[in-house]
C-alpha positions as CSV (number, residue, x, y, z in Angstrom):
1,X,14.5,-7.4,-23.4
2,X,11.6,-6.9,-20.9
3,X,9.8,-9.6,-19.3
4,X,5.9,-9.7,-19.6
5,X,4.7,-8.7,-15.8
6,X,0.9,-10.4,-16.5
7,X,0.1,-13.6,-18.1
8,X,-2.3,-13.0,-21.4
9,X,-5.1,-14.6,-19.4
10,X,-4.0,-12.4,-16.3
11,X,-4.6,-9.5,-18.6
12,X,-8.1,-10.4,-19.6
13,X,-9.4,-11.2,-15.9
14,X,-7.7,-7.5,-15.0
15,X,-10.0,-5.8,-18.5
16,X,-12.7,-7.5,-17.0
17,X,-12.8,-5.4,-13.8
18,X,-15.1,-2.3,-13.6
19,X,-13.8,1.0,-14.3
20,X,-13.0,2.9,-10.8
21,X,-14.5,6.5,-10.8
22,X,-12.7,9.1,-9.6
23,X,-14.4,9.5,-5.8
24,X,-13.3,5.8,-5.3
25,X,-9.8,6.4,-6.0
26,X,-9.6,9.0,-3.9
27,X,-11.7,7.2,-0.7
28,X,-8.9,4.3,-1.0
29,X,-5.7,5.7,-2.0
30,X,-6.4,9.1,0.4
31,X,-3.8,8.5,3.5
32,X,-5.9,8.7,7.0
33,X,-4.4,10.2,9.8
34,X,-2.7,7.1,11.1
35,X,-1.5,6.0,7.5
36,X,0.8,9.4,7.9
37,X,2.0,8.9,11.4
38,X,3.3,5.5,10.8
39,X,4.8,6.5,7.3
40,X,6.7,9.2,9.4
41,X,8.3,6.9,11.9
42,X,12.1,5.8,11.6
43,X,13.8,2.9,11.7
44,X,15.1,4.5,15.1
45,X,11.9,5.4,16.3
46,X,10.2,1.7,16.1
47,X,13.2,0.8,17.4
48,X,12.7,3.0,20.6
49,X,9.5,2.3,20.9
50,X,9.9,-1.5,20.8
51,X,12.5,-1.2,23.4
52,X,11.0,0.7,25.5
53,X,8.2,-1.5,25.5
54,X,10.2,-4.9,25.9
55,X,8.9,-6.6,22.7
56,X,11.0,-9.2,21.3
């Protein structure tokens, strides 16, 4: 059995939303630059870094 993720009243407020064109999805869910670069970093590599840098 699968439990209902939204509420009825959930799912009304979300039907209520306007309708996202295609050139907005693509604005907001497009990675930048810098999205990519931190998606690439290790474990190992924050690690480094926040050693090297003496954070605690």
């Amino acid at each position: 059995m699968v439990a209902p993720v939204f509420t009825n009243e959930e799912l009304e407020g979300l039907r209520c939303l306007p309708e996202i064109g295609r050139e907005e999805l693509f604005r907001f869910f497009t990675p930048t630059p810098a999205d990519v670069a931190f998606e690439s970093l290790t474990a190992v590599d924050i690690l480094r870094e926040l050693n090297a840098t003496g954070a605690r």
